[in-house]
C-alpha positions as CSV (number, residue, x, y, z in Angstrom):
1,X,267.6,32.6,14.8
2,X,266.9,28.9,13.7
3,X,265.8,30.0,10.3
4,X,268.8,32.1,9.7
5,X,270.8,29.3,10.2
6,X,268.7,26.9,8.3
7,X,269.1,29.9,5.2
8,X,272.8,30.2,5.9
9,X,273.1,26.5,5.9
10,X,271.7,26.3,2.7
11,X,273.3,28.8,1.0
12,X,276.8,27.4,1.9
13,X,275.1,23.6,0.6
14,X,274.1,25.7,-2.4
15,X,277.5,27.9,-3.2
16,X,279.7,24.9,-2.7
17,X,278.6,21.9,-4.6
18,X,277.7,21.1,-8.2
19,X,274.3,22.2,-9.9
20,X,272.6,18.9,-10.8
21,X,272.8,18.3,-14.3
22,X,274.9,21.1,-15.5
23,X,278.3,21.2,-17.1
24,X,280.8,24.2,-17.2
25,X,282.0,24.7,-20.8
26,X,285.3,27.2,-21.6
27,X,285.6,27.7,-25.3
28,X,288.4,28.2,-27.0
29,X,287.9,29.8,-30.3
30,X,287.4,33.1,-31.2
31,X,284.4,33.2,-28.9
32,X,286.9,33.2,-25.8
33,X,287.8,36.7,-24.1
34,X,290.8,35.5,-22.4
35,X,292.8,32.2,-23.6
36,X,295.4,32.5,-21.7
37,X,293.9,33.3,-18.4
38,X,291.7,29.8,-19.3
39,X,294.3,28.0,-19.2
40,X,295.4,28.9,-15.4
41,X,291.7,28.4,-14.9
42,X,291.9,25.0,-16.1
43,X,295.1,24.6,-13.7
44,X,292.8,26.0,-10.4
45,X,289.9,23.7,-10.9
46,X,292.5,20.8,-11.2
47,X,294.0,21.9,-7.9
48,X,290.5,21.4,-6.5
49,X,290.6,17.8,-7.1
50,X,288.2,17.8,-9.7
51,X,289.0,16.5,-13.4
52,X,288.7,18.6,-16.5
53,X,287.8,17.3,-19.9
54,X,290.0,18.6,-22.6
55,X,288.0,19.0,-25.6
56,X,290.9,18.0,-28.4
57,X,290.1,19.8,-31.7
58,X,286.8,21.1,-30.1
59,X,285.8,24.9,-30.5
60,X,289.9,25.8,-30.3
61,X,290.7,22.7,-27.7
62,X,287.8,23.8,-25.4
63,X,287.9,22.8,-21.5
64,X,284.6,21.4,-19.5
65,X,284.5,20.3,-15.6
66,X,281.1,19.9,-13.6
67,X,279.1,23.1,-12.4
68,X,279.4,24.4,-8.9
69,X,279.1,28.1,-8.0
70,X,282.0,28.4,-7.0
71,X,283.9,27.7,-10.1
72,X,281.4,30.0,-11.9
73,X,282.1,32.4,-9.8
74,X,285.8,32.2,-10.2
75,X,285.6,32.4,-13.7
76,X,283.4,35.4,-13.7
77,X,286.7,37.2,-11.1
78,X,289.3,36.2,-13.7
79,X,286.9,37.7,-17.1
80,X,286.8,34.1,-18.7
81,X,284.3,33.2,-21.2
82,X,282.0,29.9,-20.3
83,X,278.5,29.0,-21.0
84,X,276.7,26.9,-18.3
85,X,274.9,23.8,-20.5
86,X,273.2,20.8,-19.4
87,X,274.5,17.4,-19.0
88,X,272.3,16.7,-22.5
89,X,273.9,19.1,-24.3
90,X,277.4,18.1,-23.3
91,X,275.9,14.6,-24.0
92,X,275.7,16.1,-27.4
93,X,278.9,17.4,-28.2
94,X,280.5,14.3,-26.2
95,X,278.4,12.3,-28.9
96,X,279.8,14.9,-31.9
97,X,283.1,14.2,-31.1
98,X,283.4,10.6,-30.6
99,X,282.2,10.5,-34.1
100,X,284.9,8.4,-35.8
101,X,285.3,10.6,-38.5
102,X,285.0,13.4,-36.4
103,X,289.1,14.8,-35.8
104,X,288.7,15.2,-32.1
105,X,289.2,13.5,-28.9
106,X,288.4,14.1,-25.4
107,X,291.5,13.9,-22.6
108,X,290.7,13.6,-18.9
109,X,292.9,16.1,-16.6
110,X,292.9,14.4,-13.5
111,X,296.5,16.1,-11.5
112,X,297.8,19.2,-11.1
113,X,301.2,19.1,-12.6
114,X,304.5,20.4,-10.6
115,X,306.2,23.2,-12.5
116,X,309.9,23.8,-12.2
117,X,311.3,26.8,-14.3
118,X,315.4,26.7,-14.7
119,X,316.5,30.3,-14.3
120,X,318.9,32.3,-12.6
121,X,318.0,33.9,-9.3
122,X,319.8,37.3,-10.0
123,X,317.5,39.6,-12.6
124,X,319.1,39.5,-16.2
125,X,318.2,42.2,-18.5
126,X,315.5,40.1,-20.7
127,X,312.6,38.7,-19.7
128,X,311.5,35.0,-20.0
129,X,308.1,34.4,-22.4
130,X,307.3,30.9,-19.6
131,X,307.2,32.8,-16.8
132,X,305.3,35.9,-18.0
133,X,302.4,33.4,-19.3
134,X,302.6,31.6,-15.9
135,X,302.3,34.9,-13.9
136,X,299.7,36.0,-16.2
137,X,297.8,32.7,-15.9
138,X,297.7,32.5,-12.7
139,X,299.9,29.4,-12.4
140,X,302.7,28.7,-9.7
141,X,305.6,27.4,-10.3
142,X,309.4,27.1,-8.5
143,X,312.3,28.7,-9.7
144,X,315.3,26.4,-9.9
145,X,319.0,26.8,-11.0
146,X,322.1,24.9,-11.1
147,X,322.8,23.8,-7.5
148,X,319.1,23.0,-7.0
149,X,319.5,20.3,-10.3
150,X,322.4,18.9,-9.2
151,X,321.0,18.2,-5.9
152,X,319.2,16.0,-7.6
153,X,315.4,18.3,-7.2
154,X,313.9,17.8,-10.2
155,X,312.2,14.2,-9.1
156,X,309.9,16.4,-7.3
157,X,308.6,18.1,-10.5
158,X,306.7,17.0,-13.2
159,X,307.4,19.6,-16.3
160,X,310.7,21.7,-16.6
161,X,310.9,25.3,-18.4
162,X,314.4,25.8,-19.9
163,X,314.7,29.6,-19.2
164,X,316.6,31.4,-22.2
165,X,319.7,29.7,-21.0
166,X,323.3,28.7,-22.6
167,X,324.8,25.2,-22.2
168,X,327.4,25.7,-23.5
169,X,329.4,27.5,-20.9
170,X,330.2,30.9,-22.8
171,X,327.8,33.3,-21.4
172,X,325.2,34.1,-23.8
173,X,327.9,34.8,-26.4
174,X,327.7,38.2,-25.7
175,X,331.3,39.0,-25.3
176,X,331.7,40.9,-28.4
177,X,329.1,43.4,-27.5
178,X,328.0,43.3,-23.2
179,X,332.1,41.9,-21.6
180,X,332.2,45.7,-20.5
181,X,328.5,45.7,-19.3
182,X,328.2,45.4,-14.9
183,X,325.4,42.5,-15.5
184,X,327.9,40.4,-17.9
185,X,330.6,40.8,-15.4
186,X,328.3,39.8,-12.6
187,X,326.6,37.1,-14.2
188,X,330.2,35.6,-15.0
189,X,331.3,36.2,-11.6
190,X,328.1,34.7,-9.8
191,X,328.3,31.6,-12.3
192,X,332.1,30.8,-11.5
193,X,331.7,31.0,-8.4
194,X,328.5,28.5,-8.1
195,X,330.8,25.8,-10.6
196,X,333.8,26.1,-7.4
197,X,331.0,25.6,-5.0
198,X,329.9,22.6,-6.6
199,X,333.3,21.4,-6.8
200,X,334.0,22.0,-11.1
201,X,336.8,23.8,-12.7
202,X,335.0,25.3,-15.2
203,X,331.1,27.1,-16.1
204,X,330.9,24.6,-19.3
205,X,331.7,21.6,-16.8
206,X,329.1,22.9,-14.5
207,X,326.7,23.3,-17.5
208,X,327.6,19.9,-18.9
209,X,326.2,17.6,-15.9
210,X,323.1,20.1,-15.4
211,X,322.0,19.2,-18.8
212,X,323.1,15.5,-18.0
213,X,320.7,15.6,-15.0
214,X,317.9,17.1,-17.2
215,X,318.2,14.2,-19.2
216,X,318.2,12.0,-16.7
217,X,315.1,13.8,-15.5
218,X,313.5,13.4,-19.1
219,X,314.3,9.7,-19.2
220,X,313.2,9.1,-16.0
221,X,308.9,10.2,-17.5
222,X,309.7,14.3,-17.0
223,X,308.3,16.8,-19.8
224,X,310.8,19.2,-20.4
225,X,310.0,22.4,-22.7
226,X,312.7,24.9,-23.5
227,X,312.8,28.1,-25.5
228,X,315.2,30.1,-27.5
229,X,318.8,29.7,-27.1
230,X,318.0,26.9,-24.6
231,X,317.0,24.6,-27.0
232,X,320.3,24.4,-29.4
233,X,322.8,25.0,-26.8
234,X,321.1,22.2,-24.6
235,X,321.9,19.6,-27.8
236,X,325.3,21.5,-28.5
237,X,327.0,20.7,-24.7
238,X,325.0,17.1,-25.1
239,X,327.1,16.3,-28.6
240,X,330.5,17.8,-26.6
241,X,330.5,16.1,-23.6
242,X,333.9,15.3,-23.5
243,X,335.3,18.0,-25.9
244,X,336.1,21.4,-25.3
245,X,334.2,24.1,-27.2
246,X,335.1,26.9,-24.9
247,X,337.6,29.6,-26.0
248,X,340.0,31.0,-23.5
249,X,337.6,34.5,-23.1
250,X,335.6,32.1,-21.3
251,X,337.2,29.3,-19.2
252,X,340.9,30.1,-19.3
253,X,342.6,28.2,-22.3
254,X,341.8,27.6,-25.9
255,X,338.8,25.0,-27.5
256,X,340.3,21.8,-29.1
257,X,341.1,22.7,-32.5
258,X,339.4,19.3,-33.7
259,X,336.4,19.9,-31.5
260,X,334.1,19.9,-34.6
261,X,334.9,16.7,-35.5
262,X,334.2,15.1,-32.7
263,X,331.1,15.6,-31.5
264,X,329.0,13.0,-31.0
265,X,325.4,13.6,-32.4
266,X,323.8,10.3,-30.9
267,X,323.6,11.8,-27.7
268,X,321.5,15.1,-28.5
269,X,318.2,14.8,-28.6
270,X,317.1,16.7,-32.0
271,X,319.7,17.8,-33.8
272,X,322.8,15.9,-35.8
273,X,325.0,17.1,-38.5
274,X,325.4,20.7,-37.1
275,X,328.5,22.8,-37.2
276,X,329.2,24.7,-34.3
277,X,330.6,28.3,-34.2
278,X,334.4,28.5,-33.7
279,X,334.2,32.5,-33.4
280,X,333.7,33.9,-29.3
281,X,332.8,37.6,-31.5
282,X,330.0,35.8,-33.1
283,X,326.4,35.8,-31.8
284,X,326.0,32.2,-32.5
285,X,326.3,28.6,-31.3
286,X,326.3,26.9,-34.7
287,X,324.1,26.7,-37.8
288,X,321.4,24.8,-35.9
289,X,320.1,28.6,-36.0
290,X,318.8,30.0,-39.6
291,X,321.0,33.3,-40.2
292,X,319.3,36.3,-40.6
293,X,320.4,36.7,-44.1
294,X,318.6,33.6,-44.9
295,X,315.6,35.0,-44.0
296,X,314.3,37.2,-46.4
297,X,310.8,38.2,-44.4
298,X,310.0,40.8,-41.9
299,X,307.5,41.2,-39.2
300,X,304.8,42.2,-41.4
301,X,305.5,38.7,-42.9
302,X,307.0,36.4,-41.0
303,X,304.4,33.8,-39.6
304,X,304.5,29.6,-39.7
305,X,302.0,27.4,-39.7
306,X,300.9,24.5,-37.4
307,X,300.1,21.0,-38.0
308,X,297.3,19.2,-37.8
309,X,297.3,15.5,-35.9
310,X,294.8,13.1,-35.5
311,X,293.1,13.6,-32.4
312,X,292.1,10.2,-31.8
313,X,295.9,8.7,-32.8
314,X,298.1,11.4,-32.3
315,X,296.7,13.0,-29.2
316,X,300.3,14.5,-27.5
317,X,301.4,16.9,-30.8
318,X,297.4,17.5,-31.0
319,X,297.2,18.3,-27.4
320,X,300.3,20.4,-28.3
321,X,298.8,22.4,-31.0
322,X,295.7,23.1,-29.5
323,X,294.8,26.4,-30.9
324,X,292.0,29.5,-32.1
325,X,294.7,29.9,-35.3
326,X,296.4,27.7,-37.1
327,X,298.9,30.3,-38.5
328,X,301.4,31.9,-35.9
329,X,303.4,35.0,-36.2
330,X,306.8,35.0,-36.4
331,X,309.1,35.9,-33.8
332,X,312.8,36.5,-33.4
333,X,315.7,35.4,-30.7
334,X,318.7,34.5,-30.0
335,X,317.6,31.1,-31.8
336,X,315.0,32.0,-34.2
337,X,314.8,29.0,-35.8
338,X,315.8,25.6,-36.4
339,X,317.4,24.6,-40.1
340,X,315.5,22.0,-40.6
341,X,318.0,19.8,-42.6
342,X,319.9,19.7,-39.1
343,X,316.6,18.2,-37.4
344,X,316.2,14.0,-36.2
345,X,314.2,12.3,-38.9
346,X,312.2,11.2,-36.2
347,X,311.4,14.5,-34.4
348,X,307.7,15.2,-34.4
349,X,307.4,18.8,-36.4
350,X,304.4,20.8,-35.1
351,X,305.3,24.1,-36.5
352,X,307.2,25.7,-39.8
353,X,307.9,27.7,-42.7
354,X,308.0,25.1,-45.3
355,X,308.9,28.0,-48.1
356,X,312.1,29.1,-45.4
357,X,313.3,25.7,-44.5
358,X,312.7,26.3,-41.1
359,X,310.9,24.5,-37.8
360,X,310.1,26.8,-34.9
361,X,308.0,24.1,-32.9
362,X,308.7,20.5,-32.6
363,X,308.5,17.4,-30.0
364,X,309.9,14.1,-28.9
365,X,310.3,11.7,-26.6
366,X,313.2,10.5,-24.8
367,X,313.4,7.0,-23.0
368,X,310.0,7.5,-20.5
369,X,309.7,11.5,-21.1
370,X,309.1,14.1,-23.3
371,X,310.8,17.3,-24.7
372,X,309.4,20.0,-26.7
373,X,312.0,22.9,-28.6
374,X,309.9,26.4,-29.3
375,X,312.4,28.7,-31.3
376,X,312.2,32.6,-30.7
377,X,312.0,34.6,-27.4
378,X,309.0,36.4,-26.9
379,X,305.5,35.6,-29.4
380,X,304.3,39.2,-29.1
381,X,307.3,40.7,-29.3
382,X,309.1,40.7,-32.6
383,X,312.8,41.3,-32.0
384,X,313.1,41.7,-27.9
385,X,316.5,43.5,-27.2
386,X,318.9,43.2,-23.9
387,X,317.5,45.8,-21.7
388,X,313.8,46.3,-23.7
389,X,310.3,46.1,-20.8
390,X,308.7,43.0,-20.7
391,X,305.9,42.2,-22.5
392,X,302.3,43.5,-20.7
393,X,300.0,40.4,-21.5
394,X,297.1,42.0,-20.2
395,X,297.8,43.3,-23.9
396,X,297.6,40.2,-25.3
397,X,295.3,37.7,-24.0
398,X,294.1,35.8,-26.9
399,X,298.0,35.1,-28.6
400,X,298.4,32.3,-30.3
401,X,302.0,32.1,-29.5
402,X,301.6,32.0,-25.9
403,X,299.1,29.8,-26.5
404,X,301.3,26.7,-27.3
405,X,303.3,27.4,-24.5
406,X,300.2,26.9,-21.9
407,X,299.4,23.6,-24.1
408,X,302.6,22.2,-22.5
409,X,302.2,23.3,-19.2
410,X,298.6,20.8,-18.9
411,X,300.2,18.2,-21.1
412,X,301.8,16.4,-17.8
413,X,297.8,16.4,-16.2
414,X,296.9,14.0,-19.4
415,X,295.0,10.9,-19.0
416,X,293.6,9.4,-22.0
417,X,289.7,8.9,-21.8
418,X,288.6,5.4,-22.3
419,X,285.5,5.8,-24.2
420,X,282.3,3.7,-23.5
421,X,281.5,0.8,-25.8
């Protein structure tokens, strides 16, 4: 009996802590069976309390943490690729990459971030391309909506998803096709009634202080990341505070027939100049959006390329664009991409179509925080309609496109590594 419990003893000493002189290393080139699954990995070792290099410009932006069993064996249960090497071999590639001509860097993930997703609580007939990853990952978030923001809960979080969303208080703009659809009625219904609740006259009004609280939220050191028609429309009810946009279809009287003129483009935070769409039968906000007709490409060739950064100066757009591929299809949305003419001068452009005129993956900073705009709706699905199945990423675990989503979601754990002198 004493000597099964000296063996079981052991075995626990042995299963729980590190392997002396061994270090776990997840690549992320082509070499990696499941990329996106790595990155949730990445997340479950930081909810451990122990810190995970991230290997900028590495083997695809590989990740590294200390051996133990049960991190191995945790890997092995979610189909990961790793290699186990010893502390002098990661000596080595540390050594390889501190090289000052070498373009890489190493950040230190030291917290698990908080993860807030914006999106309605009733199901809508698309899917959301955040919250698919996240599920597929294996990363937990919270689900919040308007009466949650304006209750002031987003201090709690660190990083905000933008669910496929519209700001500007007319319902998608799908009057002209879904008004006589049950889930357009009730989605009009549920949000009229949450703007009474919370004591505004109208949905715009309503949207207009959730997206001033989101900026507050920004400003206050929050990472925000928004997708698809979330990203325009967020800018668009920033320039019209103030100004009515709205036709009667959707709040009751007409827009101010000199709304155009006075929005005020200082207060977005990446586009100016834009014109917005006066038509409630057009599926549009403005011409923030390139127009199909000014596209000439189709899925066979519609793809944009990313931008390399110095890892050692530029580490947030190269933490950003940590990738296996460095050209990214194409995919459509209600925004499918941004005119680039209509973009800040001082936006930070991580992805585009140079021949098109078009950015589909850019970044700033706003006062303390951080935003990042990804145009399109779903990266492995070219044109998702109202109504289609979500995407099945168990189909797709090596996309690159979902890839740069899951860069932003460990951005927030960041800690620059000071290197040894």
């Amino acid at each position: 009996m004493f000597f099964r419990t000296i063996a079981l003893f052991l075995a626990i000493i042995l299963f729980s802590f590190p392997t002396l002189g061994s270090t776990i290393l997840v690549p992320m080139d082509a070499a990696q069976k499941d990329h996106l699954k790595s990155y949730g990995l990445a997340y479950w070792v930081l909810g451990k309390d122990i810190p995970v290099d991230w290997l900028l410009n590495y083997r695809g932006g590989s990740f590294a943490f200390q051996h133990a069993p049960l991190l191995e064996n945790e890997l092995i249960v979610r189909g990961i690729s790793y290699k186990v090497i010893s502390d002098a071999q990661y000596n080595s590639i540390l050594t390889e990459i501190n090289n000052p001509e070498a373009n890489m860097d190493i950040m230190k993930l030291e917290k698990v971030p908080k993860i807030a997703v914006y999106s309605p609580k009733s199901k809508m007939p698309w899917d959301d391309a955040v919250t698919l990853v996240l599920t597929y990952a294996e990363i937990p978030y919270d689900v919040l909506y308007d009466e949650e923001i304006l209750k002031a809960d987003l201090p709690k979080y660190d990083w905000l998803h933008l669910h496929h969303e519209d700001f500007t208080g007319q319902y998608g703009k799908f009057y002209a096709s879904y008004r006589h659809y049950p889930w357009y009625q009730e989605q009009q219904r549920e949000l009229e009634e949450s703007a009474a609740r919370q004591g505004y006259k109208k949905v715009s009004e309503m949207k207009l202080a959730v997206v001033q609280k989101i900026k507050e939220f920004c400003a206050g050191g929050g990472f925000v990341f928004a997708m698809c028609s979330a990203t325009d429309t967020y800018d668009i009810a920033l320039a019209a505070e103030g100004v009515d946009i709205v036709e009667a279809m959707f709040d009751g009287d007409p827009a101010d027939p000199q709304a155009q003129q006075k929005l005020n483009f200082d207060k977005t935070f990446a586009f100016k100049d834009f014109r917005i769409s006066r038509n409630p039968m057009e599926y549009e906000y403005s011409n923030i959006d390139m127009q199909p007709q000014e596209r000439p490409v189709t899925e066979a060739n519609d793809y944009f390329q990313l931008f390399t950064f110095s890892a050692k100066w530029d580490p947030i757009p190269t933490m950003l664009t940590q990738n296996h591929e460095k050209t990214i299809k194409g995919f459509m949305g209600q925004t499918t991409a941004f005119r680039k003419s209509l973009v800040k001068p001082e936006v930070v452009v991580m992805g585009e179509n140079k021949e098109l005129g078009e950015i589909r993956y850019m970044h700033g900073t706003y006062a303390r925080g951080t935003w990042t705009f990804y145009s399109g709706h779903d990266p492995e699905d070219y044109q998702h309609l109202v109504g289609e199945d979500p995407t099945d990423l168990a189909l797709h675990p090596n996309s690159p496109g979902y890839r740069l989503i899951l860069n932003n979601i460990l951005f927030p754990a960041a800690k620059k590594k000071k290197q040894k002198t």
